[in-house]
MDAnalysis code that builds the backbone (N, CA, C; Angstrom):
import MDAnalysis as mda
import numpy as np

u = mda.Universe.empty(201, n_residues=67, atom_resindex=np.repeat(np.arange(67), 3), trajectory=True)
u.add_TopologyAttr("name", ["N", "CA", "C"] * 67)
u.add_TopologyAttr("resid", np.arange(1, 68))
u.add_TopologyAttr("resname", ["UNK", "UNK", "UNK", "UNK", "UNK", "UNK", "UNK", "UNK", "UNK", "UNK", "UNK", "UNK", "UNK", "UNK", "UNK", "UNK", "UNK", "UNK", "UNK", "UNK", "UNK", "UNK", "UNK", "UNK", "UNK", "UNK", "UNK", "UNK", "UNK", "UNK", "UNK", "UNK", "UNK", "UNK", "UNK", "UNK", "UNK", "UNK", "UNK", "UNK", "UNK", "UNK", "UNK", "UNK", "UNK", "UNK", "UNK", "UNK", "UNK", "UNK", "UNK", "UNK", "UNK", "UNK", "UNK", "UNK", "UNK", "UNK", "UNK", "UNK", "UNK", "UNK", "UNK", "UNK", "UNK", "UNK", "UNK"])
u.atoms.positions = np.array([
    [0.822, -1.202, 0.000],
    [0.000, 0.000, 0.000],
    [0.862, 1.261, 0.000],
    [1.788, 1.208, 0.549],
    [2.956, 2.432, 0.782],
    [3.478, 3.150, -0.804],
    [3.528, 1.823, -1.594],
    [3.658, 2.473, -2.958],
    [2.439, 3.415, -4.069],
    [1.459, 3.122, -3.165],
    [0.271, 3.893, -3.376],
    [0.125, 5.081, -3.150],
    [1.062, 5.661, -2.084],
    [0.898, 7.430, -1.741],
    [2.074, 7.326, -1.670],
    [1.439, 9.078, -2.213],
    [3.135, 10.190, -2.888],
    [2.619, 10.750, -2.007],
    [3.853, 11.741, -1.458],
    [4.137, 12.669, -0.927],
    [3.312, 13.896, -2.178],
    [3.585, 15.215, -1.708],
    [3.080, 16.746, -2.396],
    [4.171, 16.543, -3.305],
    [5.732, 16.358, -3.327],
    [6.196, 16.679, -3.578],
    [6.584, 15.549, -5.070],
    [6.412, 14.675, -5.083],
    [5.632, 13.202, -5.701],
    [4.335, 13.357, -7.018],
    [3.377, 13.930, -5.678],
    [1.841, 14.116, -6.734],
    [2.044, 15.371, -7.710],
    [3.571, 16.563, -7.171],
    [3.527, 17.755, -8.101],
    [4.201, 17.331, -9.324],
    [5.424, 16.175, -9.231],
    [5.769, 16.008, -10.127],
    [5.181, 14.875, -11.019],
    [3.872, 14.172, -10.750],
    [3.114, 13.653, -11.514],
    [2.306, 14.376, -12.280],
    [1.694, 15.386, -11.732],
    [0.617, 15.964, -12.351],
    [1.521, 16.890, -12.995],
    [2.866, 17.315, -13.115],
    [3.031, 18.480, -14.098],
    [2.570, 19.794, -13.174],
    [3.017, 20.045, -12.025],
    [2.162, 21.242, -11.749],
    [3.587, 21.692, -10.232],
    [3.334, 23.138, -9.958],
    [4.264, 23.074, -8.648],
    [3.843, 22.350, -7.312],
    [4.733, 21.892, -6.361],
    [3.778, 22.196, -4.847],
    [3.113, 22.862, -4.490],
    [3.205, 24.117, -5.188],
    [2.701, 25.158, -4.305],
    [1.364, 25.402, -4.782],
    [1.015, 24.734, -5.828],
    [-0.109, 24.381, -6.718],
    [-1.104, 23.836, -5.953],
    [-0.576, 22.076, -5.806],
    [-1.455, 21.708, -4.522],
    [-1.614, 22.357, -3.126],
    [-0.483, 23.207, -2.584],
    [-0.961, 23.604, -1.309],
    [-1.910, 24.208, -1.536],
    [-2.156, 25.349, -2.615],
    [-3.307, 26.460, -2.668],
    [-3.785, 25.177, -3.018],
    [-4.148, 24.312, -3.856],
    [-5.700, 23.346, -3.969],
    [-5.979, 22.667, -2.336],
    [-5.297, 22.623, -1.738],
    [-6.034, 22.095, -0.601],
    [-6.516, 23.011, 0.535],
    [-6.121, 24.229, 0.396],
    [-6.414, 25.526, 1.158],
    [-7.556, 25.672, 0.466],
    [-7.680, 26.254, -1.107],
    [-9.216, 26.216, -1.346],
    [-10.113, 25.320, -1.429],
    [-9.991, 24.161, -1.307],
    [-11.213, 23.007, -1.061],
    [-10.773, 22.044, -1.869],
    [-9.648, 21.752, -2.114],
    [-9.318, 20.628, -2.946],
    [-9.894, 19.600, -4.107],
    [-9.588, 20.120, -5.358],
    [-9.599, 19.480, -6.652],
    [-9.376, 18.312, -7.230],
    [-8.575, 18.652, -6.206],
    [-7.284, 17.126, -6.298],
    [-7.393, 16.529, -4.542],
    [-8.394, 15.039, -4.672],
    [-8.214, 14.636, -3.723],
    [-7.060, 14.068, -2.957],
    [-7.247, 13.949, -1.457],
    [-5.423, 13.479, -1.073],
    [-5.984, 13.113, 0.357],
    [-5.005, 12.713, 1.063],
    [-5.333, 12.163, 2.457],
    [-4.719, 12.803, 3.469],
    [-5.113, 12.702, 4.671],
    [-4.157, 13.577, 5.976],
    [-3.957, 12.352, 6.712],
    [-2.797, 12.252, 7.158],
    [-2.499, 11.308, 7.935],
    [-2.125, 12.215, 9.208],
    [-2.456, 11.603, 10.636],
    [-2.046, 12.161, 11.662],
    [-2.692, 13.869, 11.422],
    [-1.505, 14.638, 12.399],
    [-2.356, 16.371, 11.809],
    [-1.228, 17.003, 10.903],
    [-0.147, 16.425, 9.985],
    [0.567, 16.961, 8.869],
    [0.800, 16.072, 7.968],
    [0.779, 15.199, 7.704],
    [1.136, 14.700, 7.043],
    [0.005, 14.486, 6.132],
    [0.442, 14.757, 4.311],
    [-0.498, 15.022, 3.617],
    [0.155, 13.359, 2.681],
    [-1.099, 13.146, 1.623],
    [0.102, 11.855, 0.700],
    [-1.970, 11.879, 0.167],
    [-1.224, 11.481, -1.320],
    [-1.801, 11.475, -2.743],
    [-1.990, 10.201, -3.035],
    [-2.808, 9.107, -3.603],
    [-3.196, 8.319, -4.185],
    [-2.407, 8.071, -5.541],
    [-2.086, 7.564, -6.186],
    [-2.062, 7.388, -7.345],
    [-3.113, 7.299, -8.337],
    [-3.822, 6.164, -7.988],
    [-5.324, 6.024, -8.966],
    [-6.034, 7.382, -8.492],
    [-5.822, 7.883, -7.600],
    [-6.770, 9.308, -7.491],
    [-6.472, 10.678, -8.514],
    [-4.775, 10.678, -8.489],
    [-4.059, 11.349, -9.390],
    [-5.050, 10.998, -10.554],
    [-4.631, 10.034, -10.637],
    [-4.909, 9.322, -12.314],
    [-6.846, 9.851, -12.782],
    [-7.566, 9.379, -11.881],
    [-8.776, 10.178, -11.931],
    [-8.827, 11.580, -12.647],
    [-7.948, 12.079, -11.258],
    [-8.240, 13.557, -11.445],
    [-7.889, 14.384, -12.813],
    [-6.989, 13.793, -13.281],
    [-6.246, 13.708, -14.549],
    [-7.494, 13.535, -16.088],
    [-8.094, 12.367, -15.537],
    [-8.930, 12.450, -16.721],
    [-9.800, 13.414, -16.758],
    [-10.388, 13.651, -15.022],
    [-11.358, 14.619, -15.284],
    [-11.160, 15.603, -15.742],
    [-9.866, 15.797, -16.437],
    [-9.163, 17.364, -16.906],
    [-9.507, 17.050, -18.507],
    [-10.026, 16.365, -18.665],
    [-9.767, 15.979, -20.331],
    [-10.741, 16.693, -21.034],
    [-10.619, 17.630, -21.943],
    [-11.469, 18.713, -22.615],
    [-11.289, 18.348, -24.255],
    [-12.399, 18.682, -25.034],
    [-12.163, 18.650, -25.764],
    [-11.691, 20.101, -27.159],
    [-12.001, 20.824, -26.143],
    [-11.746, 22.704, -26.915],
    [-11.696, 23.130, -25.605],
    [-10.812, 24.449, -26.131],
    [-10.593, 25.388, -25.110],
    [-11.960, 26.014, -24.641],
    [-13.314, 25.771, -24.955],
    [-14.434, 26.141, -24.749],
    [-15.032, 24.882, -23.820],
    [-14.382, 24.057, -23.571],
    [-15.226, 22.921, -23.180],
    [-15.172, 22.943, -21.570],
    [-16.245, 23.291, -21.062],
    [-15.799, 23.484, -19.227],
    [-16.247, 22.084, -18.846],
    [-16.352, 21.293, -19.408],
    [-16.383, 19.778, -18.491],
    [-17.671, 19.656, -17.715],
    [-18.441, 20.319, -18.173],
    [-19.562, 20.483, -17.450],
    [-20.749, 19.774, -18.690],
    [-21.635, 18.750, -18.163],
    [-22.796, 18.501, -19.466],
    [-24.547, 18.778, -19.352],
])
């Protein structure tokens, strides 16, 4: 199971995006689901990554993912 969660620093360089990316996503209500372990420790899913990822999938720059 341990190979299952990334660290922030892990899920930033999966998704293509900074840390500091996810910190603001989990300060504003998080996009990108993730887990708290204890009261700091944060760690990312993989298959959740992978989710979240598709749900990004657009087909035009007009397309808000919304149907």
């Amino acid at each position: 199971m341990q190979q299952n969660l990334l660290n922030t620093k892990e899920a930033a360089l999966c998704l293509g995006v900074s840390e500091a990316f996810l910190e603001r996503d989990r300060w504003a209500g998080a996009k990108v689901p993730f887990i708290k372990i204890g009261s700091r420790a944060v760690r990312y899913r993989l298959q959740d990554l992978e989710r979240y990822i598709e749900s990004c999938i657009r087909r035009s720059t007009s397309d808000t993912g919304r149907k």
